[in-house]
C-alpha positions in Angstrom: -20.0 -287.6 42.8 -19.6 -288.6 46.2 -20.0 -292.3 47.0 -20.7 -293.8 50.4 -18.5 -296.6 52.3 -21.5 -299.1 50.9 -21.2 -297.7 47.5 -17.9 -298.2 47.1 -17.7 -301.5 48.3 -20.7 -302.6 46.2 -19.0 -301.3 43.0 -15.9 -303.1 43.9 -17.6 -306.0 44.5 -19.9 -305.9 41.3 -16.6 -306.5 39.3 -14.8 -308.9 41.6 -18.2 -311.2 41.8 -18.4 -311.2 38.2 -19.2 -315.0 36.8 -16.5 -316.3 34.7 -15.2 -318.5 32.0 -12.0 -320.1 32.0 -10.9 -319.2 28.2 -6.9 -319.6 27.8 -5.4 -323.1 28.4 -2.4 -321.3 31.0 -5.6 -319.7 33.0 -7.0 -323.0 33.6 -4.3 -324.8 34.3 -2.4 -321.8 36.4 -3.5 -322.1 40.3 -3.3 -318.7 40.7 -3.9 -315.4 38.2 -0.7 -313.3 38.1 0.4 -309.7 37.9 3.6 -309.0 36.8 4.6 -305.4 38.4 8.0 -303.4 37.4 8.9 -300.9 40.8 11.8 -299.5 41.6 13.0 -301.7 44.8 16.6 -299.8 44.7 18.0 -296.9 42.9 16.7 -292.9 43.6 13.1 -294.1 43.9 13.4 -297.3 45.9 11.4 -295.3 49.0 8.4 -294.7 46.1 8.9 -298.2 45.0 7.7 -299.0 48.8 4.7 -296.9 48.9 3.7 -298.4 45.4 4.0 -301.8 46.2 2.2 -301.3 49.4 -0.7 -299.6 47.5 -0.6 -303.0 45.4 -0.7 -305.2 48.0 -3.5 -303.5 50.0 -5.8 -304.3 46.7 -4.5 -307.6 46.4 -5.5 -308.5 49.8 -9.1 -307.0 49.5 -9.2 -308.9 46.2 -8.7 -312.2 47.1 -10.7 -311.9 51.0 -13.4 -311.0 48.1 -13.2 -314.3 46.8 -10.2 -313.3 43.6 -10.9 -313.4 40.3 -11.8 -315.7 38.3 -12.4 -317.9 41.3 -8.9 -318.0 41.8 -6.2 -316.2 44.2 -4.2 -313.5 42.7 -0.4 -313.2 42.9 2.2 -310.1 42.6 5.1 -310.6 40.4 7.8 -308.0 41.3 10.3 -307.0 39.2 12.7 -304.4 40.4 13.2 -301.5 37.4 16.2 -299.8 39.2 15.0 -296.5 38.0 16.4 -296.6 35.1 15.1 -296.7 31.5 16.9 -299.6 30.3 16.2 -301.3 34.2 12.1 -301.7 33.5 12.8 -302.8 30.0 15.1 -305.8 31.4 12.0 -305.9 34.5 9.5 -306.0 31.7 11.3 -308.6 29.5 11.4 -310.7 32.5 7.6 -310.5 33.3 6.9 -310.7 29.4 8.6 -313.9 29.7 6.2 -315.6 32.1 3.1 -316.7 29.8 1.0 -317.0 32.6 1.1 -313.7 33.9 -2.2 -311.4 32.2 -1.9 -308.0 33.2 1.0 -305.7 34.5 1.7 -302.3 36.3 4.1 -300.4 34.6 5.8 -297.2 36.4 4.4 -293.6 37.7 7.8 -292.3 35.5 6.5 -291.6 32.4 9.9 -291.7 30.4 10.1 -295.4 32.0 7.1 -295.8 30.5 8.0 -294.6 26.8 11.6 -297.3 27.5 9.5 -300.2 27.9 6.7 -299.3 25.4 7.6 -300.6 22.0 8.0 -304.1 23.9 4.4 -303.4 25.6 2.6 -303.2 22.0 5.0 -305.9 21.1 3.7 -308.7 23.7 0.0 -307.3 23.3 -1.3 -307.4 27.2 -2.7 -304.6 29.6 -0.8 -302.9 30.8 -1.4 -299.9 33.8 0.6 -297.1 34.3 0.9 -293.7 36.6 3.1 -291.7 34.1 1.2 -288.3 33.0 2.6 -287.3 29.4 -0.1 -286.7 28.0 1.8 -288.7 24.7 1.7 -291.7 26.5 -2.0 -292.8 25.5 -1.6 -291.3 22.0 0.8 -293.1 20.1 -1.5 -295.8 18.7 -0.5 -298.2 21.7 -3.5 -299.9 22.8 -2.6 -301.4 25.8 -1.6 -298.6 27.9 -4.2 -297.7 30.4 -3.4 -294.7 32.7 -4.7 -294.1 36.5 -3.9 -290.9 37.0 -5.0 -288.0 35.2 -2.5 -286.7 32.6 -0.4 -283.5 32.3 -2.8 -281.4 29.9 -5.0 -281.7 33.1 -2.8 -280.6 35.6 -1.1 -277.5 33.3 -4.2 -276.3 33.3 -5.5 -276.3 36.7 -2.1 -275.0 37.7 -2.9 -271.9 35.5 -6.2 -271.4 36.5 -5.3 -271.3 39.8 -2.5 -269.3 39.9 -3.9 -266.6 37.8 -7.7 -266.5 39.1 -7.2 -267.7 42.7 -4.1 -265.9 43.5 -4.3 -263.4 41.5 -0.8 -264.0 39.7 0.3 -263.5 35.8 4.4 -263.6 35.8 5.2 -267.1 36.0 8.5 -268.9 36.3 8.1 -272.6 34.9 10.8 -275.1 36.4 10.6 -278.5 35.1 12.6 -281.6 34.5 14.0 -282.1 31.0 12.6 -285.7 30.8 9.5 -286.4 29.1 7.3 -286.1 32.1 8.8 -283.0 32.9 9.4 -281.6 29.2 5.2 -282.3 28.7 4.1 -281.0 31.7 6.1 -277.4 31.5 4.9 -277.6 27.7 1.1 -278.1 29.2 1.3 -275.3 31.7 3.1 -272.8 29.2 0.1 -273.5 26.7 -2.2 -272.9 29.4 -0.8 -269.8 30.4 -0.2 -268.4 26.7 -4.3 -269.0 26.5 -4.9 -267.2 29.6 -3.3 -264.6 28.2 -0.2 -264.3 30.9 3.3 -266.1 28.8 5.7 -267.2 31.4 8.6 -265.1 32.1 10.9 -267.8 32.3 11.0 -271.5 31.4 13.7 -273.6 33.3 14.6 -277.0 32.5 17.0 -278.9 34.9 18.3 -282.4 34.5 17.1 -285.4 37.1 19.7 -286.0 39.7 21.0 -282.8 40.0 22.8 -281.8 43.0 23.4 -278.1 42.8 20.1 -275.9 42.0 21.4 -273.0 42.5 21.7 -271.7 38.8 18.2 -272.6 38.7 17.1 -270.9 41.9 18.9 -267.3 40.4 17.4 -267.9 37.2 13.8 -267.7 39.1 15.0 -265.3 41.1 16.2 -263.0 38.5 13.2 -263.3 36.1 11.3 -260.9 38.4 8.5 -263.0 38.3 5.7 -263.5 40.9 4.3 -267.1 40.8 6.3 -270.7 40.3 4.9 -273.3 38.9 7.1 -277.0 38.3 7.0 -280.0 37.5 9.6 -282.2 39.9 10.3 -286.1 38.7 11.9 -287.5 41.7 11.1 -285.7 45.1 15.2 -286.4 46.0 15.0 -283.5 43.5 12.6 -281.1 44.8 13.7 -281.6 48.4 17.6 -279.6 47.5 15.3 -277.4 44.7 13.4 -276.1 47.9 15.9 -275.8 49.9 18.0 -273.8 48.3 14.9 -272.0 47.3 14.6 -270.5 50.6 17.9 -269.9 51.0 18.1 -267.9 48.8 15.4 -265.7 49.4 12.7 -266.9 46.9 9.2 -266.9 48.8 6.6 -266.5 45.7 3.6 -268.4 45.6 4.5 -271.9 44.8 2.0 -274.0 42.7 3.5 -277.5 41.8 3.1 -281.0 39.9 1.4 -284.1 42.3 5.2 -284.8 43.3 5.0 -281.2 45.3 2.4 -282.8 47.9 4.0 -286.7 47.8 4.9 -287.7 51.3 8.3 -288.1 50.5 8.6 -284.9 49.0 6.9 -283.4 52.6 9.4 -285.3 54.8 12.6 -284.2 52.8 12.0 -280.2 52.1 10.2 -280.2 55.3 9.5 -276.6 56.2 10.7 -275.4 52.9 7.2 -276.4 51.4 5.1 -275.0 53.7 2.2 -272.8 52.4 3.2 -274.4 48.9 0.0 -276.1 46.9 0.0 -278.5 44.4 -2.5 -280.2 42.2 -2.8 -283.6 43.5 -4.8 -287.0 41.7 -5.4 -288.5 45.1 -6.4 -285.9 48.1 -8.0 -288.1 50.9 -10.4 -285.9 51.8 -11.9 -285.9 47.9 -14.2 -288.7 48.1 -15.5 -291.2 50.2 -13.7 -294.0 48.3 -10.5 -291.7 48.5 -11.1 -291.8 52.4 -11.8 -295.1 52.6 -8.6 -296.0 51.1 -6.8 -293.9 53.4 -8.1 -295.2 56.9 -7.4 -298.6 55.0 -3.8 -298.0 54.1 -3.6 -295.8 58.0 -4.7 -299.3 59.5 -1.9 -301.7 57.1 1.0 -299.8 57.0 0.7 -296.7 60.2 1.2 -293.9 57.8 -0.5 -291.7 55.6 -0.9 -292.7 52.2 -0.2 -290.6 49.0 -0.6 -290.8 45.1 2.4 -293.8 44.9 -0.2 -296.1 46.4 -3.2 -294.9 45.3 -2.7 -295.6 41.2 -1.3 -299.2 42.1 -4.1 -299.5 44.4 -6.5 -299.0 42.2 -4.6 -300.4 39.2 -5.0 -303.8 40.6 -8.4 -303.0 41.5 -9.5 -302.0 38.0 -7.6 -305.0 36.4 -9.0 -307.6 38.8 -12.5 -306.3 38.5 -11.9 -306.3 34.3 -10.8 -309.7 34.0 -13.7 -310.7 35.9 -16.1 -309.2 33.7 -14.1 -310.1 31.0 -14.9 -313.6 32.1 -11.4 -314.9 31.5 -7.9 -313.8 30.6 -7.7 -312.8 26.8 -5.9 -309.6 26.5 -8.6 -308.5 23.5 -11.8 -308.9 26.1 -9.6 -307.5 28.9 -8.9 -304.4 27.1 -12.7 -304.0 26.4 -13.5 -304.3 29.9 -11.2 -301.8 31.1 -12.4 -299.3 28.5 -16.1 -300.1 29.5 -15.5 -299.5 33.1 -18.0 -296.3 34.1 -18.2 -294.9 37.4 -16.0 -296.6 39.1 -15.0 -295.7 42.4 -11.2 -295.6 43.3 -8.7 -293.8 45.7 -7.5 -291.4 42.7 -11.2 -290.7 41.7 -14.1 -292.0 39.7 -12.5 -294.2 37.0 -14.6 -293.2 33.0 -11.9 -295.0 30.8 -11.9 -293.0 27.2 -10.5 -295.0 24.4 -7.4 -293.6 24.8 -6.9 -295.4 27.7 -7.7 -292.4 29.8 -9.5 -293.2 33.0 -9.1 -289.8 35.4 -10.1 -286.7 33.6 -9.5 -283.8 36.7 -7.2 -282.8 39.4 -7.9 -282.1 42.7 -6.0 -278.8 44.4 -4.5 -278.9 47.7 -1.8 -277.0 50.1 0.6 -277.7 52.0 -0.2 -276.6 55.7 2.9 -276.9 58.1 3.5 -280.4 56.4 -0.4 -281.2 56.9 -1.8 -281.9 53.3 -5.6 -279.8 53.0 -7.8 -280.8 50.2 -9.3 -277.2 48.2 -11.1 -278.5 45.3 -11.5 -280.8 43.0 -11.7 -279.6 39.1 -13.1 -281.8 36.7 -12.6 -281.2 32.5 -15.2 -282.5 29.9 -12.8 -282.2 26.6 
């Protein structure tokens, strides 16, 4: 579906325009509506704790020059999650805290995410998050909502392409040991064993690694012809590449989103050249996905990538929910979000499923000489 400039503005505004009722005492009194937001400002991710809070921030401004919700200004409360596990559950207790705060952006990590669940279905508020296990929005929590598309998604675009666009059926799977990792090579392994082409080798590694040189041989020696991973932190993926190279590996490369994040680019540098990935936001997929780019160009003099886009649109989706939700109880919050249809964003057009689900497709891109080129996008019914 492609959407003009005008169309995407007009659906953003339908949901920001709303009318509304003033339903919980701390809304009416509160001068402003607040979102409580757990980022990593230090620790291995503090540079994507940047882009996300600048993807934030850009909806929070268009938000409120919009008018805000509920005819009220909206605030950003950041907590910094340290990158840790235990850091966003003592970021989240400390937004939880705040009574006045209604919605919250949780992290892209998605074994961040499992940390500071249990206390999400304790405190019973929406919460977004970018984490792709596919778990994540089945394990009866009903307050997750995820804006990106999960991990049974992108395994199997990662199959499809390798095998029926390059032509490749002896795959290496490399992939963190943590749960977004662990799902993800589990999604693409299924995908493969359907396809009728069982990977030749499946790697784990742990985060933070400094040496992947065991893991380079491993690939190197498993004779096979195609790579497909799943990288957590781009840190990660910058020495895996690397060393990759140096070593002599040069098959086809087809990767998680993190393969195409603009960190990743600017730290393997040429090492990722000719690599392609399966990315949720591709800039040239949309016109509200380009939109958003020559917005965030404009703001912050860089390109954007997939850290911004999901908080951008996060805050988007929330704002425009509690407007048509007509106040700030969680219960009719939730129902909004899960009746938004067709709703433009940078990552895609937003069809929340009861899960909590609102992206169902991936969009397939390569790396060209650190220039990021959109291929396709592939959309899945089931």
């Amino acid at each position: 579906m492609s959407l003009t400039r005008r169309e995407f503005a007009a659906g953003l505004a339908a949901g920001i325009a709303a009318p509304y009722v003033v339903t919980r005492a701390s809304a009416q009194g509160a001068s402003t509506i607040k979102i409580g937001m757990c980022v990593p400002v230090t620790g291995p991710a503090a540079e994507q704790g940047l882009w996300a809070q600048n993807g934030a921030k850009l909806a929070l401004a268009a938000v409120n020059k919009a008018g805000g919700v509920l005819g009220k200004q909206v605030e950003l409360v950041i907590e910094d999650d340290q990158t840790t596990n235990p850091g966003i559950v003592l970021a989240f207790s400390k937004l939880a805290a705040q009574s006045d705060i209604v919605g919250f952006l949780g992290s892209v990590r998605s074994t961040q995410v499992h940390a500071m669940a249990p206390d999400v279905l304790k405190l019973g508020k929406p919460v977004m998050i970018g984490g792709t296990d596919p778990n994540l929005t089945h394990m009866n929590n009903p307050w997750l909502f995820r804006f990106r598309p999960n991990d049974s998604y992108s395994g199997r675009v990662i199959a499809d392409f390798g095998v029926n666009t390059l032509g490749k059926k002896k795959w290496a799977i490399v992939h963190s040991t943590d749960a977004f990792g662990t799902a993800g090579g589990k999604a693409l392994s299924a995908a493969l064993e359907k396809m009728g082409t069982p990977a030749v080798l499946d790697q784990g590694y742990a985060n933070q690694s400094q040496d992947f040189t065991p893991v380079v041989l491993a690939v190197k020696q498993s004779g096979a012809d195609v790579l497909g991973t799943y990288f957590t932190f781009e840190n990660d993926l910058g020495i895996f590449s690397r060393q990759l190279r140096q070593l002599g590996v040069n098959i086809p490369w087809v990767g998680s989103p993190s393969t195409v994040a603009v960190s990743s680019i600017k730290l393997a540098g040429p090492a990722l050249y000719g690599t392609y990935g399966v990315a949720d936001y591709a800039e040239q997929s949309s016109e509200a996905s380009k939109n958003f780019g020559n917005s965030y160009r404009e703001a912050y003099k860089t390109a954007p990538d997939l850290q911004s886009a999901w908080t951008y649109d996060a805050v988007t989706v929330l704002s425009a929910a509690i407007n048509k939700a007509g106040g700030t109880d969680p219960g009719k919050i939730r129902e909004a979000i899960l009746g938004l249809k067709k709703f433009p964003g940078a990552e895609g057009e937003y069809n929340f499923d009861q899960n909590g689900d609102g992206l169902h497709g991936y969009n397939v891109v390569r790396n060209d000489k650190g220039n990021i080129v959109f291929d396709k996008h592939i959309e899945f019914e089931d």
